[in-house]
C-alpha positions in Angstrom: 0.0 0.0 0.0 2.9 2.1 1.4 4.9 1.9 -2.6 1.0 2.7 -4.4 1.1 5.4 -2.2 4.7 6.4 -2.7 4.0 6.2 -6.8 0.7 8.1 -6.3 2.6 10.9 -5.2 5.9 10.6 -7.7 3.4 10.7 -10.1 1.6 14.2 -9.0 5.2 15.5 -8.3 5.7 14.7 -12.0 2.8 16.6 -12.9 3.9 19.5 -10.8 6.9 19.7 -13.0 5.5 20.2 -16.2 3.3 22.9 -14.9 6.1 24.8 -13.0 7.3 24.4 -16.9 4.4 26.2 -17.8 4.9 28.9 -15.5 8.3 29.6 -16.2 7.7 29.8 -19.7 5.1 32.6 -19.7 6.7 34.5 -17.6 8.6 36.1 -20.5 6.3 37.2 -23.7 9.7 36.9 -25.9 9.9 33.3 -25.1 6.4 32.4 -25.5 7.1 34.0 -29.4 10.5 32.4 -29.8 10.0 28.9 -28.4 6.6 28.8 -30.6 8.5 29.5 -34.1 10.1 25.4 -34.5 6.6 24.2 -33.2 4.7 26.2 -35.9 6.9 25.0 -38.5 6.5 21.6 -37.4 2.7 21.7 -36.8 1.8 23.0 -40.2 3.7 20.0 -41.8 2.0 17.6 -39.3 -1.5 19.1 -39.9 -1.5 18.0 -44.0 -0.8 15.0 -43.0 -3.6 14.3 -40.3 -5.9 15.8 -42.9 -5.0 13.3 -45.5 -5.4 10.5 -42.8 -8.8 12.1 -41.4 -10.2 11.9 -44.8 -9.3 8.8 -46.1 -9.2 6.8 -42.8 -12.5 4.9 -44.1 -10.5 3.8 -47.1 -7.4 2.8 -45.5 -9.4 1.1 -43.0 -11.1 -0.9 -45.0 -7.8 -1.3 -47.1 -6.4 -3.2 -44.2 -9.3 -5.3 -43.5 -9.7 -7.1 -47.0 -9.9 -10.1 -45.6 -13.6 -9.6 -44.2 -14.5 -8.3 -47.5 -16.8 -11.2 -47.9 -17.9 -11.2 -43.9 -21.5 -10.2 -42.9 -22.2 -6.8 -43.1 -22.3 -6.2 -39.4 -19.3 -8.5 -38.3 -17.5 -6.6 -41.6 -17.9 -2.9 -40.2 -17.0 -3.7 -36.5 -13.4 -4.9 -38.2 -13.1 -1.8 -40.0 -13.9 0.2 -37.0 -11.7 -1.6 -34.5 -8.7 -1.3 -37.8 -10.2 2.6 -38.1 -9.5 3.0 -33.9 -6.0 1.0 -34.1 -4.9 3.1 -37.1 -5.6 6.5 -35.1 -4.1 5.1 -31.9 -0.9 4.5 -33.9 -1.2 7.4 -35.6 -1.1 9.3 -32.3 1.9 7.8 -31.2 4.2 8.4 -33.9 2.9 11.4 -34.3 3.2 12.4 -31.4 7.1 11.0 -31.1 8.1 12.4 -34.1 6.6 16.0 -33.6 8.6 16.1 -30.5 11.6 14.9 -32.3 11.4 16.9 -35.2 10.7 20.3 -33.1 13.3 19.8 -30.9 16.2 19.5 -34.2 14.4 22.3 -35.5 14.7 24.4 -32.2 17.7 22.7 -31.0 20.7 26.1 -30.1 16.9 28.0 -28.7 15.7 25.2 -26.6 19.4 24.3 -25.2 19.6 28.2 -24.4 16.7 27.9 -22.2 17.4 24.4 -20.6 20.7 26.0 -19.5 19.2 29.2 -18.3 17.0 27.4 -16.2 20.0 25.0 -14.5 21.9 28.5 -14.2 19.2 29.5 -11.9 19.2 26.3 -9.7 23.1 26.4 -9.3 24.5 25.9 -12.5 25.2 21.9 -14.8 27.6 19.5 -12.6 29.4 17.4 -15.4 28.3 19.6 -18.3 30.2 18.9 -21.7 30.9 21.5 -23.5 30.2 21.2 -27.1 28.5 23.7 -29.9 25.5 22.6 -30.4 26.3 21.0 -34.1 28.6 18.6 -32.1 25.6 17.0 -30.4 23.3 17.1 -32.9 24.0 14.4 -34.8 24.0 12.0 -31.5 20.9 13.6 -31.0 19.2 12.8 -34.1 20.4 9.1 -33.3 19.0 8.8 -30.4 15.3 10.5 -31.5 15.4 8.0 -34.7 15.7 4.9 -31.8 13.1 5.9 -29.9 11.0 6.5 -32.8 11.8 2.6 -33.8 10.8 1.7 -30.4 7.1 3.4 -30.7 6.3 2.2 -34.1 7.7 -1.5 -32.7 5.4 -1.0 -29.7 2.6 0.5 -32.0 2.7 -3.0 -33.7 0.4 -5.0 -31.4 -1.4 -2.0 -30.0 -2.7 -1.7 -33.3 -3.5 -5.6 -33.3 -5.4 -5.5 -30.0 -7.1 -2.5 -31.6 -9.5 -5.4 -33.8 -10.5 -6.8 -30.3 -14.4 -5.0 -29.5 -14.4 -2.3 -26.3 -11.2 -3.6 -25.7 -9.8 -2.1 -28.5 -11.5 1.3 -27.6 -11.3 1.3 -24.2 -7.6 -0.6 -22.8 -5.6 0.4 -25.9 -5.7 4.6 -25.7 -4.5 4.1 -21.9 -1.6 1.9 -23.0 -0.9 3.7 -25.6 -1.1 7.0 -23.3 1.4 5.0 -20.8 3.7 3.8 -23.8 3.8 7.4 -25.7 4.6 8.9 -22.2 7.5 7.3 -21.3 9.1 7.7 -24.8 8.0 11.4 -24.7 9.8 11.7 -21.2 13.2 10.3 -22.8 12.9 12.2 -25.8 12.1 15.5 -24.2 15.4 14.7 -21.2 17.4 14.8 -24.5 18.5 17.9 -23.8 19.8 18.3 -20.0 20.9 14.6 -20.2 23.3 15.6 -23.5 24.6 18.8 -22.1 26.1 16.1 -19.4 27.3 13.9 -21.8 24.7 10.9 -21.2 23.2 9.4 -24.1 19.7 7.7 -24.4 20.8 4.4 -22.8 21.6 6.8 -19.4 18.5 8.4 -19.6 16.5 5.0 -19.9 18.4 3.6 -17.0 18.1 6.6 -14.6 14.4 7.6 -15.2 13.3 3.6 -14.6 14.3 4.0 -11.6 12.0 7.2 -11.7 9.2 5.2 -13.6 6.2 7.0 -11.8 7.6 10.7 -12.1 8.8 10.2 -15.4 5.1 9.0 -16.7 3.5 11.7 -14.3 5.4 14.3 -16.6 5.6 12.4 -20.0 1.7 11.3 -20.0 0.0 14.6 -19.5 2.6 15.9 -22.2 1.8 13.4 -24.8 -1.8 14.2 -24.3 -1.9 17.9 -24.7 0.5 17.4 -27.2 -2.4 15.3 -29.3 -4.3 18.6 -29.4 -2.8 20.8 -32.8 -2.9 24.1 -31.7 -1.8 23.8 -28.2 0.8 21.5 -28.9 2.7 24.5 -30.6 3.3 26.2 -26.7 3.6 22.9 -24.9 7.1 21.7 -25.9 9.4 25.0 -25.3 7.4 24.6 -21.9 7.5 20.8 -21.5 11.7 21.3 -22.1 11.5 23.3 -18.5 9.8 21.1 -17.4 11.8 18.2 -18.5 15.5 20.4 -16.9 13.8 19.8 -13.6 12.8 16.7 -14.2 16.4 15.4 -14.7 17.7 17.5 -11.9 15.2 15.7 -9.7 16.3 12.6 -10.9 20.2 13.0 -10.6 19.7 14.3 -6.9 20.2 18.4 -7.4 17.9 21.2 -6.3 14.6 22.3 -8.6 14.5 25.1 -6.4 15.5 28.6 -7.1 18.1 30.4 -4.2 15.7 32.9 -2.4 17.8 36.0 -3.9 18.0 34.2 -7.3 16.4 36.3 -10.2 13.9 34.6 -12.6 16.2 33.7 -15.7 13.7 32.9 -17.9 12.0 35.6 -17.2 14.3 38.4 -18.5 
């Protein structure tokens, strides 16, 4: 009872974080234009591509399900649906993982700027590597193609147990919830973990051990992020939120010296 408990409240505290994200972010109206530039840019691709699926998801779903072509009439269109649901749910994922991803190259020099500005605040980077930004970027774009191989592997039977009535509706957008929001929480750590020198294999190690925090900031980001139009202010805020987030993993303080001023903020 004593460890539901204890997860219960990593998982609040992990909420907590991405909304002290929030608040840092709109402290400064600069920030709230500059961080939403690489998530415009990115959105606007993203949103032909959801059009094209919205339209045509009857089609593709009953594309997939040729085998029930000759099925009765009621037994045929519960397939289709259940394929219509598991496509979406998939859809969501990688969507999802790859918006992230793709933002976060796009914004990269920006969104390090204000990861570091934050850690200045709380003290300052033990173990930070210096390198220009083009020297990590490549290791970067590694480690975001990997985890995007992971979510499509995962999206695999997800998409299978999508065919399976109410449970396909019902069980499968939780797990896939769960599933996007522990990617999204190593994708989105990316950037503290880097500046230290830990690659994607580091930050999967450290945050298990954080399993409950880490979903209680990844879930409610992957959700917000499945709505267009807010998704373009969530990530420059879900990266603040993801600097304390590793802080609180590796043991430092996520809270600012009394005297400190509001970097951020400026």
């Amino acid at each position: 009872m004593g460890q539901v408990k204890s997860a219960g409240s990593e998982f609040l505290t992990g909420l907590r974080l991405l909304g002290r994200g929030f608040a840092r972010y709109g402290r400064s109206p600069r920030l709230l234009l500059l961080g939403a530039i690489p998530a415009v840019i990115t959105c606007a691709l993203f949103a032909v591509g959801w059009v094209f699926l919205l339209g045509y998801i009857d089609e593709i779903a009953s594309a997939v399900t040729w085998f029930a072509d000759d099925w009765p009439a009621g037994w045929r269109r519960l397939v289709e649906f259940g394929a219509g649901a598991g496509i979406l749910v998939v859809a969501a994922l990688i969507s999802v993982l790859t918006f992230t991803a793709i933002t976060l190259l796009i914004g990269d020099p920006f969104y390090e700027a204000i990861s570091e500005k934050i850690e200045d605040g709380l003290g300052g980077t033990p173990g930070v590597v210096d390198l220009p930004w083009y020297r990590t970027l490549w290791p970067s774009i590694v480690d975001s193609v990997r985890l995007i191989a992971v979510g499509i592997a995962l999206a695999i039977p997800l998409f299978l147990l999508g065919f399976v009535p109410i449970v396909g509706q019902t069980v499968v957008p939780v797990l896939n919830a769960i599933v996007g929001g522990w990617l999204i929480a190593l994708e989105l750590t990316g950037i503290p973990f880097n500046r230290r020198g830990l690659r994607l294999s580091d930050r999967r190690k450290i945050l298990r051990g954080h399993r409950p925090l880490a979903l209680g900031f990844g879930i409610p980001v992957f959700l917000v992020l499945l709505v267009p139009v807010v998704a373009i202010i969530v990530v420059p805020a879900a990266v603040i939120g993801a600097t304390l987030l590793t802080r609180r993993v590796l043991g430092l303080s996520i809270e600012e010296p009394a005297s400190a001023p509001h970097t951020v903020a400026r």
